[in-house]
N, CA, C and O atoms as CSV, one atom per row, in Angstrom:
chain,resi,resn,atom,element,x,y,z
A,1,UNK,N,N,1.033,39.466,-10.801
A,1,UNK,CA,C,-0.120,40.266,-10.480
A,1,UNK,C,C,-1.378,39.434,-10.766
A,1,UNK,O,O,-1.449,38.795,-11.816
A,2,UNK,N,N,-2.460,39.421,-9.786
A,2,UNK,CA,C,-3.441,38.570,-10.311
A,2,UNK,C,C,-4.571,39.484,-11.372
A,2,UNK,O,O,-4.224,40.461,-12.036
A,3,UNK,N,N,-6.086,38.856,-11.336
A,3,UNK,CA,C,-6.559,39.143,-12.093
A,3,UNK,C,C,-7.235,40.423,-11.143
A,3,UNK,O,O,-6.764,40.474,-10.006
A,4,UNK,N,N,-8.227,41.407,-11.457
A,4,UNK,CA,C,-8.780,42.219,-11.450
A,4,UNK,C,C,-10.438,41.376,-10.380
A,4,UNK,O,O,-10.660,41.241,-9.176
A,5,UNK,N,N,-10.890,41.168,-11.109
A,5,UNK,CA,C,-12.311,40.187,-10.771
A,5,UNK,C,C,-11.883,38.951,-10.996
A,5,UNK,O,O,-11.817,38.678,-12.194
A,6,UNK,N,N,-11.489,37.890,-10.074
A,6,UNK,CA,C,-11.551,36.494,-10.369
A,6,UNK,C,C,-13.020,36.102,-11.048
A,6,UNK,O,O,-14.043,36.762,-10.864
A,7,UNK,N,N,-12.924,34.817,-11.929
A,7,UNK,CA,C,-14.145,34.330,-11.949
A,7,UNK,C,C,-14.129,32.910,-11.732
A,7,UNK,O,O,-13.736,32.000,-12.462
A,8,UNK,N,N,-14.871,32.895,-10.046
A,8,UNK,CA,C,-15.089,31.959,-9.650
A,8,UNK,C,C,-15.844,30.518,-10.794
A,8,UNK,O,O,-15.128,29.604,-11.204
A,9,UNK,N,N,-16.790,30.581,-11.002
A,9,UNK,CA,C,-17.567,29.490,-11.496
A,9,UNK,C,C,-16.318,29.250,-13.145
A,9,UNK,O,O,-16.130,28.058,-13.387
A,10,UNK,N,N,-15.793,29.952,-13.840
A,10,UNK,CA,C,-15.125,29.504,-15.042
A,10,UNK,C,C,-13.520,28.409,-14.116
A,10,UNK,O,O,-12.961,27.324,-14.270
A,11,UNK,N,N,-13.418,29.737,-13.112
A,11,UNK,CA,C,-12.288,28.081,-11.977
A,11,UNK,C,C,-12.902,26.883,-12.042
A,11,UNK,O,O,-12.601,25.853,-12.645
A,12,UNK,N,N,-14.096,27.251,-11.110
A,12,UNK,CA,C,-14.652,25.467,-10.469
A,12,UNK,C,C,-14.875,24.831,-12.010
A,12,UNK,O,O,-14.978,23.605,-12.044
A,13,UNK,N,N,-14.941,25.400,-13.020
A,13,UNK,CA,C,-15.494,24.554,-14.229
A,13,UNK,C,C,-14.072,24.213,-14.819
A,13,UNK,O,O,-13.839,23.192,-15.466
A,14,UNK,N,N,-13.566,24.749,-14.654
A,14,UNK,CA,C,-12.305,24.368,-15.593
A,14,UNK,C,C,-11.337,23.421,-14.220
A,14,UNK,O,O,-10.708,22.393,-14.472
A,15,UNK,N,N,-11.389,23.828,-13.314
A,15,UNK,CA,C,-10.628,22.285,-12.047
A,15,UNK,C,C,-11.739,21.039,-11.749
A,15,UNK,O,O,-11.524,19.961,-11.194
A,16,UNK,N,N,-12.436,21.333,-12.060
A,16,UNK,CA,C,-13.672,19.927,-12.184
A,16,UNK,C,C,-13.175,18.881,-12.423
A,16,UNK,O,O,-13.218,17.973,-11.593
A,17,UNK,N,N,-12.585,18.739,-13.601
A,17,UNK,CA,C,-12.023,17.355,-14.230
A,17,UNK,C,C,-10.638,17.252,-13.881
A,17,UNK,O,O,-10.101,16.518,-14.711
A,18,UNK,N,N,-9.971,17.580,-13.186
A,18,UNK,CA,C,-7.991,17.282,-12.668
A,18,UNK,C,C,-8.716,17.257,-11.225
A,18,UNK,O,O,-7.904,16.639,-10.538
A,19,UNK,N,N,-10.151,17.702,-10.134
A,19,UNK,CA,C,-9.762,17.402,-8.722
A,19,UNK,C,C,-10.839,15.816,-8.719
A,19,UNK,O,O,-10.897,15.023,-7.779
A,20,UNK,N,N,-11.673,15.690,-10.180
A,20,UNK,CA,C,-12.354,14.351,-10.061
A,20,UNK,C,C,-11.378,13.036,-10.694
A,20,UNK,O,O,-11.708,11.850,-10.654
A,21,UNK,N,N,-10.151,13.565,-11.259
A,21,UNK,CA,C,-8.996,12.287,-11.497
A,21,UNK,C,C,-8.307,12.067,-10.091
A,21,UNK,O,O,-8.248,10.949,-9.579
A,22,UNK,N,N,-7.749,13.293,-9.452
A,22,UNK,CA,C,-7.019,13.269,-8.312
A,22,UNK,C,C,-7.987,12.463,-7.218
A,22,UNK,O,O,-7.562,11.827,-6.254
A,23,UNK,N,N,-8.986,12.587,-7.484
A,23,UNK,CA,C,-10.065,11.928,-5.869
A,23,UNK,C,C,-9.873,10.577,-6.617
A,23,UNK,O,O,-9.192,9.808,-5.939
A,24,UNK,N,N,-10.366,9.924,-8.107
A,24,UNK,CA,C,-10.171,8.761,-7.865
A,24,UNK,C,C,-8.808,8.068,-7.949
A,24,UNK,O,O,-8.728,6.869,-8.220
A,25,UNK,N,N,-7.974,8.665,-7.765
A,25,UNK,CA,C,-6.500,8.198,-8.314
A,25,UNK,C,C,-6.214,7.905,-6.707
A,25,UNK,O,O,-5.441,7.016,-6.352
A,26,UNK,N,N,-6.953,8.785,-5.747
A,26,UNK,CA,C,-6.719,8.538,-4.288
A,26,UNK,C,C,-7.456,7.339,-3.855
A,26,UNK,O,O,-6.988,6.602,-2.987
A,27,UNK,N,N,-8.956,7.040,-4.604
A,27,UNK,CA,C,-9.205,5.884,-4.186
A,27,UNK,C,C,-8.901,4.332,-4.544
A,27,UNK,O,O,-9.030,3.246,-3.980
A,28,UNK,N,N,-8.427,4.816,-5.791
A,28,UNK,CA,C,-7.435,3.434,-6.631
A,28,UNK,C,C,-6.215,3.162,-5.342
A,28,UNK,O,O,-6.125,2.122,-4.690
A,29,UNK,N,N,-5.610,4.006,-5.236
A,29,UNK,CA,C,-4.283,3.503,-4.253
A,29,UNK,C,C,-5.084,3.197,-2.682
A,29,UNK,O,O,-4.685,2.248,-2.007
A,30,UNK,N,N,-5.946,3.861,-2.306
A,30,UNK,CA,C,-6.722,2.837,-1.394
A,30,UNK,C,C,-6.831,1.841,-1.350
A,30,UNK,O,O,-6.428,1.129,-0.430
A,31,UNK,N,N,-7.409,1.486,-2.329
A,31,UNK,CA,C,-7.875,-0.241,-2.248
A,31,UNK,C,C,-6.462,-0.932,-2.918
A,31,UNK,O,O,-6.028,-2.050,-2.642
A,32,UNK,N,N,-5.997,-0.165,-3.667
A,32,UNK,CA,C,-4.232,-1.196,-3.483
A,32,UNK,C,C,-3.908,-1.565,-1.933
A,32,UNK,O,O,-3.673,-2.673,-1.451
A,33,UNK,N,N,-3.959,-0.472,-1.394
A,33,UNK,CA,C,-2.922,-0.246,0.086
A,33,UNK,C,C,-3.847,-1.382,0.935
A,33,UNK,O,O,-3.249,-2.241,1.584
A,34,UNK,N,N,-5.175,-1.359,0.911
A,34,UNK,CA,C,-6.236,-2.565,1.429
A,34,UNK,C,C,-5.724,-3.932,0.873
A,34,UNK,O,O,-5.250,-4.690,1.719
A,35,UNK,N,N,-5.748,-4.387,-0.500
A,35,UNK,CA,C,-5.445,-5.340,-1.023
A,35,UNK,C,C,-4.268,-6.045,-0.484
A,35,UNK,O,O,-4.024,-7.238,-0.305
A,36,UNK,N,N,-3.549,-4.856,-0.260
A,36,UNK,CA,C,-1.659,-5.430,-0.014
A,36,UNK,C,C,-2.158,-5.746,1.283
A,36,UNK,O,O,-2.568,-6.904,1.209
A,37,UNK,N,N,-2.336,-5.287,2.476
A,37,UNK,CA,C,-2.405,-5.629,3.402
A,37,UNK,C,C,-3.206,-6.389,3.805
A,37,UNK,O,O,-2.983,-6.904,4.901
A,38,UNK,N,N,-4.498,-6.760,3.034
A,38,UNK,CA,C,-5.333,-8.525,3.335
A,38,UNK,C,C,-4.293,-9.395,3.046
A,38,UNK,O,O,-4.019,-10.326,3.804
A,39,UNK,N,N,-3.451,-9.089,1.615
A,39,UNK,CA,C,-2.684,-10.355,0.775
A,39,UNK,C,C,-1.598,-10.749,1.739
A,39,UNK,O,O,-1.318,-11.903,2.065
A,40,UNK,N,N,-0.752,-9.115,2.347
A,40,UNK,CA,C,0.465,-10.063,3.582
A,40,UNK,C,C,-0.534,-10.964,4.792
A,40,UNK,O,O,-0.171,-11.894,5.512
A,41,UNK,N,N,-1.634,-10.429,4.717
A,41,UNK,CA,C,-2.081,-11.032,6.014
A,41,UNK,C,C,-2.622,-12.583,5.910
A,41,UNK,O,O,-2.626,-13.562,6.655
A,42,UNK,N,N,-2.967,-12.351,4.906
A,42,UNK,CA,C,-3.235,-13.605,4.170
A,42,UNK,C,C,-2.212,-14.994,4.075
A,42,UNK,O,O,-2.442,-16.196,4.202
A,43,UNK,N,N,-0.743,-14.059,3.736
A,43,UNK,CA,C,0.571,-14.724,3.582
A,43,UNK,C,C,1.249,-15.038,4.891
A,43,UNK,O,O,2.131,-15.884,5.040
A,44,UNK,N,N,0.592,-14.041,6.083
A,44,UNK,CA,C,1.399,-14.689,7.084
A,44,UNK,C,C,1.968,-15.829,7.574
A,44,UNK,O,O,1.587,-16.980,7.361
A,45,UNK,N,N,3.182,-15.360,8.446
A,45,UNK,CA,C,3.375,-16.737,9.359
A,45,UNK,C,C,2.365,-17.471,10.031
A,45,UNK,O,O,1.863,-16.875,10.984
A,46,UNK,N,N,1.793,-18.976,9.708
A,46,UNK,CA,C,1.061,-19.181,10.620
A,46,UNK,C,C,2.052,-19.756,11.846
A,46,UNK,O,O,3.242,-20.009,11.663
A,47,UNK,N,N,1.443,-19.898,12.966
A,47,UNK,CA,C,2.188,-21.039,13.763
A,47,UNK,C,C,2.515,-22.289,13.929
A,47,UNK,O,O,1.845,-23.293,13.685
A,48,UNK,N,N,3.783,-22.175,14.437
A,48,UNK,CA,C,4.119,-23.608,14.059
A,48,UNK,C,C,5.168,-23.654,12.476
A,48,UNK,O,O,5.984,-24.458,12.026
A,49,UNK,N,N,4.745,-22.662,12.125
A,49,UNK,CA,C,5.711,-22.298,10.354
A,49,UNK,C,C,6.538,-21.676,10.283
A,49,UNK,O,O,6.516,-20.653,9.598
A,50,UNK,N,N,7.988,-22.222,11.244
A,50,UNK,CA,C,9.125,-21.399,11.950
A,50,UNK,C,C,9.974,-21.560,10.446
A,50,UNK,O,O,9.954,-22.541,9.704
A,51,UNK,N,N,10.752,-20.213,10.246
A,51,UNK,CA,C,11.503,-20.461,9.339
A,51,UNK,C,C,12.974,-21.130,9.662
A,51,UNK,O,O,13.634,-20.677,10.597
A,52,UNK,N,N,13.413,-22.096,8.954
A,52,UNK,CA,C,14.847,-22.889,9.367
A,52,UNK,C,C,15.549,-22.087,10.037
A,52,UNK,O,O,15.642,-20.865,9.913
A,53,UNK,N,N,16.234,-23.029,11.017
A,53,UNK,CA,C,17.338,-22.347,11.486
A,53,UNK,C,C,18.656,-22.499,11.137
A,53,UNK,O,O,19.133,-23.363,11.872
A,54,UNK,N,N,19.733,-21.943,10.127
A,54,UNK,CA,C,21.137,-22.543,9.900
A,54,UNK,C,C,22.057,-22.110,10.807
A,54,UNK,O,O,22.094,-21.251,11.689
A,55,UNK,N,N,22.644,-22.767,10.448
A,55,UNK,CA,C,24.380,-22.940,11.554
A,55,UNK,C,C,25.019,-22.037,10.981
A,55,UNK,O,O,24.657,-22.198,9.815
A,56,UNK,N,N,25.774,-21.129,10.983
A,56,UNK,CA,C,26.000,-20.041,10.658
A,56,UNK,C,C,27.772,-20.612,10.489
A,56,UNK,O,O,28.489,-20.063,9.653
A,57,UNK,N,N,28.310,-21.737,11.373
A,57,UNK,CA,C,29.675,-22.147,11.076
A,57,UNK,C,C,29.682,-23.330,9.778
A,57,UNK,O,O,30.455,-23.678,8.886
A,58,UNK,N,N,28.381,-23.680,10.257
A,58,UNK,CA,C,28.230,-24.848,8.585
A,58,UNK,C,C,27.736,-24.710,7.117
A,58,UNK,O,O,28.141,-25.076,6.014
A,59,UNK,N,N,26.301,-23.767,7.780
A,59,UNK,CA,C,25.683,-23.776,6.768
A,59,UNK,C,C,24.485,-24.851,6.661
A,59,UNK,O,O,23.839,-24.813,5.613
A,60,UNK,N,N,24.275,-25.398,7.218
A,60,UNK,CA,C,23.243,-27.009,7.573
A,60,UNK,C,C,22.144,-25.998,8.147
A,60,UNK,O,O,22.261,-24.905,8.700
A,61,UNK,N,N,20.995,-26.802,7.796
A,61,UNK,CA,C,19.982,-26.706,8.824
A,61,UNK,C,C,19.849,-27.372,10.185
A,61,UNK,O,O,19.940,-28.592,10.320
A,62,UNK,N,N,19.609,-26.440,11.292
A,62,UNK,CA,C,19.194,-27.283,12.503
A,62,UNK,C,C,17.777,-28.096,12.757
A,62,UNK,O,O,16.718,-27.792,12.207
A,63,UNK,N,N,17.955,-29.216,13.718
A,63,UNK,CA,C,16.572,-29.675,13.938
A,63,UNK,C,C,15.689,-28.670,14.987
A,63,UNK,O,O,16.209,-28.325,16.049
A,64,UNK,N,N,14.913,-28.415,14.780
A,64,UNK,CA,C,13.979,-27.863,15.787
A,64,UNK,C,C,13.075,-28.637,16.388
A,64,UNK,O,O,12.745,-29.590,15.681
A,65,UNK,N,N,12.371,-28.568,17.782
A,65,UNK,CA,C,11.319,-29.554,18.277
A,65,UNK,C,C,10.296,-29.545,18.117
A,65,UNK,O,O,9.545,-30.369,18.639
A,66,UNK,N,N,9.779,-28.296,17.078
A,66,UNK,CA,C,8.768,-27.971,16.494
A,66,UNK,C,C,7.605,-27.333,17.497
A,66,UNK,O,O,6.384,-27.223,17.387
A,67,UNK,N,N,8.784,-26.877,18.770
A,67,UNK,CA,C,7.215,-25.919,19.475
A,67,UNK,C,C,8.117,-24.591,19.704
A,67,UNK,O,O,7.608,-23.572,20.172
């Protein structure tokens, strides 16, 4: 059963401080989720930076012609 008369302003005062952790806890993982994705981009393959190719009956690396 709820209350009779809510009281608005003792809510907003008392969720004040858990929806101003939750907003920055959303913008902390922002700029993670930014960070990660400059850093892979950063890490990419460039061209030309083919990863080896092995022989799958040997185990050796193949030569490639490098294009």
């Amino acid at each position: 059963m709820s209350a009779p008369e809510p009281d608005l302003e003792t809510a907003k005062r008392r969720h004040k401080g858990p929806l101003i952790g939750i907003a920055l806890a959303v913008v902390f993982a922002s700029v993670l989720l930014v960070a990660l994705l400059l850093w892979l981009g950063y890490l990419g393959n460039e061209p030309g930076n083919e990863a080896p190719q092995i022989d799958g009956r040997t185990g050796a690396e193949e030569q490639t012609d490098g294009s």
